[in-house]
Each structure stands twice: as C-alpha cells, then as structure tokens.
C-alpha positions, 0 to 999 in steps of 0.5 A: 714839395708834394707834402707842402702842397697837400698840406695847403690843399688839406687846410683850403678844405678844412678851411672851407667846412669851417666856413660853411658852419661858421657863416650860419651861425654869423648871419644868425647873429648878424641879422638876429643879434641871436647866439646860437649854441646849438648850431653845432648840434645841426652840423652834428644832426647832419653827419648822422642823418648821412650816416643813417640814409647811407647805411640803409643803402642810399646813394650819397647824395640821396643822403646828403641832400636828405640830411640838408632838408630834414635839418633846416625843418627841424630848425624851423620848427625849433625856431618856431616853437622855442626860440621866437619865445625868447629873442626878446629876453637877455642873452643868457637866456639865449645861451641857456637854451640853445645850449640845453638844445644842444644837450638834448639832441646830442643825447638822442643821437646817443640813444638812437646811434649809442655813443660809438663812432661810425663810418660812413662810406665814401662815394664810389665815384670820388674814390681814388686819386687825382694825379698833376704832374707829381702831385696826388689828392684824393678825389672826395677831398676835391670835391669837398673844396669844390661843393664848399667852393660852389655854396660860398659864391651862392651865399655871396651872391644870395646876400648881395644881389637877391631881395633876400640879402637886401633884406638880411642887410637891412634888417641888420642895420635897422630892425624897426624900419624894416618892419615899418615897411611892412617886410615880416621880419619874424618869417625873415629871421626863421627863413636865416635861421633855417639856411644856417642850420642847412648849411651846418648840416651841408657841413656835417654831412659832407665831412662824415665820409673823411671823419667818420660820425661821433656824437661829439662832433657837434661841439667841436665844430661849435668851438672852431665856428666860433672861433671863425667868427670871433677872427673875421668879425662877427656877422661878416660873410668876408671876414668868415670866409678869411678867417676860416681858410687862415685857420684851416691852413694853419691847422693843416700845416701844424698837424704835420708837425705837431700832431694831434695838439694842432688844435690850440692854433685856432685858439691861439689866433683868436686871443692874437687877435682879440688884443690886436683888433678886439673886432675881428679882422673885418668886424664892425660894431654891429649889424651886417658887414660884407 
C-alpha cells in the first residue's frame, strides 16, 4: 500500500512538471500559432541557472526565483531580435530556427558547465520526510506538488479573469479584430512568450534538486511537453493539465515495474490517442480552448 500511494504522489508530481512546461509552450502555440522547439532549451536554461546561483552559495529560492527572471528576458530578447523576424514565414522556418536556438544554448551550457551532470543541493528546510499515518514522502517532493499546485491555479485564474486572458483568448480566436481594436498584438505575444519561457524555467529550476542538471535535460522535457500537448490538445490549459497527470501516473507506476523503459508509455498514449481523437482529448481546430 505504502508503494502504491508513493507511486500515485510520484506521478501527481512528475505529472505536474510536465504541465508546467507544457502550458507555455501550448499557449505560445495557441495564441501564436508559433512551434516552438526551443522551449525546452528554457527549462534546460533554468536547472543551470539554479544550479550555478546555488553553488556559489545562494539560497534556493534566491536561485530559483533568479533563474525565472533571467530566463523570461533572455526569451524577450530572443523574441524581439529573432522570432518577430519570422512569425510570418511557413512553419519550417519556425522549426528550424528555434531548433538552431536550442542547439546553440545547449552548446553554451556545455562550454560553460562541460557536459557532466551536476547536483544541486536540496534545500535544507524540505530535507527529510513527512509521516501520515504509515505513509512517508519526501518533503521537497511535497513542495514541488504544492509550487506546481499554486501556479496551475495562477495560470487559470490569469487566462479566465484578467484582461490579460481576455486578450490571450481573443487573440487566439481572431488575431485581426484584435489589432483593429487597437490591442498591440505583438507586445501581446512577446509578454506569452516570456510567461512560457518563465514557467519552463520555474520547471527546470524546481526539478534540478530531485534530477540532478545535464545538458540533455532540455530535449527530453521537450518531447514529453510535446507529448502533453499532443494528448490533451493543443492550446488547452484543461486538456495540458489532464494529460499531463495521466501521463505522469502512468510513467510512475511503470517505472516500478518496468524500470528505466517506462519512458515509452508516454509515446504510447499519444499514438492511442492520435487514432482515437486525432485532436487530443480536449482539442479543438484551432485557437484557445479552456
């Protein structure tokens, strides 16, 4: 029993990392129409700017609230300088270079870091564990659900009942009208681009102490945000958040069993799903959906 409820607890964490990386990149897509392949180079950006903060003898949240900031002005200033260049041009051209971003970044982390992992201390107030009854979990894991907890509901609450959301939704919906009206669409997709990016650092930042950092750490967390978006929809905040627990259950429990090929149940839900509702499970044609 213990087993099973720490696995359950596992994936409800695991599952909500991956959502934190995969809403960014869902409403940039949303909202932009824009694929993004160097949104894991943020998360990845993120773990090393902890990292680096934290050994030089920082506080952890010094570190991670320090990563967050320097992440989301290093995307504005490569959305600003780059991408606004080429929104307007075909897909491939978006692939190709948020891709050459990401290649890019993830050699300067390798020049700057080498290529080793690297570990980064837990904080000291979230070491040990927490006791119900027979249960038993580790406190930093617990805080982790709790952060991810915290920022899903800010999300929510950003897109629903802020002037911001109203303008994310509409822009999504109808690009045009909302420059008609006057709205400055492009300080509107530099400020989405920015909260993903922050939000795929605030990702990175907070699993550095559980996974340790490595410069591949960026393309994996692309695939499985990837993955996530593909299974709850593209551009859905409900169907990210979904998807992204199923997932991470689902990966918790067949790491028990089967180890380290657990991996290929992610995949394997979303080629399920891609036969069975092409969409994703709360997809729709286009634009922004709850």
């Amino acid at each position: 029993m213990q087993l099973l409820v720490s696995q359950l607890v596992n994936g409800i964490g695991l599952g909500m990392i991956y959502f934190l990386v995969a809403i960014g990149l869902s409403l940039i897509f949303g909202l932009m129409g824009f694929v993004n392949f160097s949104h894991g180079a943020f998360y990845l950006l993120g773990a090393y700017v902890t990292f680096a903060v934290r050994d030089h003898g920082w506080d952890f949240f010094v570190a991670l609230g320090t990563a967050v900031v320097l992440v989301a002005i290093f995307a504005i200033v490569i959305e600003r300088l780059i991408l606004t260049r080429i929104y307007s041009l075909p897909p491939y051209f978006h692939i190709l270079t948020t891709f050459g971003l990401t290649l890019m970044i993830e050699e300067g982390v390798r020049m700057i870091w080498s290529a080793a992992p690297q570990r980064v201390a837990t904080p000291e107030i979230f070491r040990g564990l927490t006791f119900v009854g027979p249960f038993f979990y580790p406190n930093y894991r617990i805080f982790v659900v709790a952060v991810t907890i915290v920022c899903a509901i800010g999300i929510w609450y950003a897109l629903e009942r802020t002037r911001y959301g109203a303008m994310v939704r509409a822009g999504a919906e109808n690009r045009e009208v909302v420059m008609l009206l006057g709205l400055n669409i492009g300080a509107l997709f530099t400020c989405n681009f920015a909260l993903g990016a922050a939000l795929a650092a605030l990702a990175g930042g907070l699993v550095s102490p559980i996974r340790g950092v490595d410069p591949y750490m960026g393309l994996e967390a692309l695939g499985m945000a990837f993955v996530v978006c593909v299974v709850g929809g593209l551009g859905s905040f409900r169907g990210a958040l979904i998807a992204a627990l199923l997932i991470g259950i689902m990966q918790s429990f067949a790491t028990s069993i089967a180890g380290t090929g657990a991996g290929i149940v992610a995949y394997l839900a979303m080629a399920i799903v891609l036969i069975v509702r092409p969409r994703g499970l709360v997809g729709v044609a286009q634009g922004y959906v709850r």
